[in-house]
C-alpha positions, 0 to 999 in steps of 0.5 A: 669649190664644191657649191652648197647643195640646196638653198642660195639665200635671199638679198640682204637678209638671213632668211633663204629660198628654194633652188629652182624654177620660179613660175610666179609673177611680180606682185604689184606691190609685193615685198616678198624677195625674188628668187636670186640667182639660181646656180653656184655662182649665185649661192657663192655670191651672196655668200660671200656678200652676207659673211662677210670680208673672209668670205669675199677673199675666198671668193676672189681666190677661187674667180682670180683667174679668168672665166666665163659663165652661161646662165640663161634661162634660168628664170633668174630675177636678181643678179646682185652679187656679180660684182665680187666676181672680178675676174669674170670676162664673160657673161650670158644671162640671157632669157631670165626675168632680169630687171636691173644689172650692176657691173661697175665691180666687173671691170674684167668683162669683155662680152655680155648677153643680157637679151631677152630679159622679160619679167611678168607683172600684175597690174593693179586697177588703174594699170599701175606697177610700181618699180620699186618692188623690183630687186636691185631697181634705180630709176635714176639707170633707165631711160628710154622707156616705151609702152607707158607713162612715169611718175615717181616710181609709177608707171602707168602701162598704156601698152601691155609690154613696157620696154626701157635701157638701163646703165649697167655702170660698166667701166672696163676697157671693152667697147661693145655698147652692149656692156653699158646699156641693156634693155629690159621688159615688163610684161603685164597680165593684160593689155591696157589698150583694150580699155576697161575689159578683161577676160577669162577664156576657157573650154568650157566658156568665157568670163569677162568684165566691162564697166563693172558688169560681169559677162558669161559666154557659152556656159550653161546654168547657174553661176557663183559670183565671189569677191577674193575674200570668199562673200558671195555676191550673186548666185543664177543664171545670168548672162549680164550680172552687175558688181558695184565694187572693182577688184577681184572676183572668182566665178564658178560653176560646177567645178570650172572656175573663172578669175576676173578683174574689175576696173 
């Protein structure tokens, strides 16, 4: 079966995504879709999932003899989908940004790959990422978490990457531990432990932040201070310039920019 060329739509819902490497990180709060899965064995997957009970058939007809499938490092977040295909006995998702994994449907499955999974997040002023913005994500399937503290579907990260295992469901009569549980990782934008600080680090000097002053280092002349929204906050040649608001700031000079956080 010849997969369709271009575009693989988006977890329950008719709107669709562009094929292709997704560079971006996870929002913080983000309702925005994720790229799914990123090959034809994704786009016949969630084909088969929004047209319904026909489109499964054909689905099963065509994976009803074993297979394997390689899909690593593909910068896959979302594999929603894997289940139609029951016959599948092998899997490699390895290397991608994976979070959650369902294989109660792949009874068939012998050997899986899962490792290296690490999605890239953004934290938001208090360290904070809440799971729920995650595709396919129960936190009632993972455990073991390391590298932060849980509420709800809060975690407060006290480290910059958190590690956790979640139950894939998988039932079928392999053995290997490894079908059962995988472990995943989120990766912040910076690491909690330093404390309140943040930086920018560039050739043609460095920007930080601490205790809502921002710091220049090795720039030289006068600096633009805006707020994320564009206002301007301070304009000169300051090496210590104080901000009375946390959030986001943008410093420029000349045509060098710095992106900074203030907690």
């Amino acid at each position: 079966m010849q997969a369709p060329a271009s575009r693989v739509a988006s977890p329950g819902k008719g709107r669709t995504a562009a094929c292709g490497r997704n560079q971006s990180k996870m929002p913080t709060n983000s309702r925005e879709k994720p790229k799914t899965m990123l090959c034809w064995l994704g786009i016949l997957a969630e084909e088969a999932r929004l047209e319904g009970r026909q489109r499964r058939a054909e689905i099963w007809r065509t994976t009803s003899n074993s297979f394997s499938r390689f899909l690593g490092g593909k910068d896959i977040q979302d594999l929603r989908g894997i289940g139609y295909f029951t016959a599948l006995q092998s899997l490699d998702c390895s290397d991608n940004a994976l979070t959650s994994l369902d294989l109660s449907a792949n009874t068939a499955l012998q050997t899986l790959n899962a490792s290296g999974n690490r999605l890239d997040i953004e934290l938001d002023e208090s360290n904070a990422f809440d799971v729920s913005s995650l595709p396919g994500f129960n936190m009632a399937k993972a455990s073991d978490w390391t590298g932060c503290t849980r509420m709800g579907n809060k975690l407060t990260f006290t480290q910059q990457e958190v590690t956790y295992a979640y139950a894939t469901g998988y039932s079928g009569s392999a053995e290997d531990a490894s079908l059962k549980s995988v472990t995943f990782s989120l990766f912040a934008d910076r690491d909690p432990s330093m404390g309140n600080e943040t930086s920018d680090l560039q050739p043609q000097g460095r920007v930080y932040a601490k205790d809502r002053t921002l710091y220049t280092e090795g720039i030289s002349g006068e600096v633009s201070v805006f707020t994320a929204v564009g206002t301007l906050v301070y304009q000169g040649k300051d090496t210590r310039i104080p901000v009375h608001q946390a959030g986001t700031y943008i410093v420029r000079h000349g045509e060098q920019v710095w992106k900074i956080l203030v907690m």
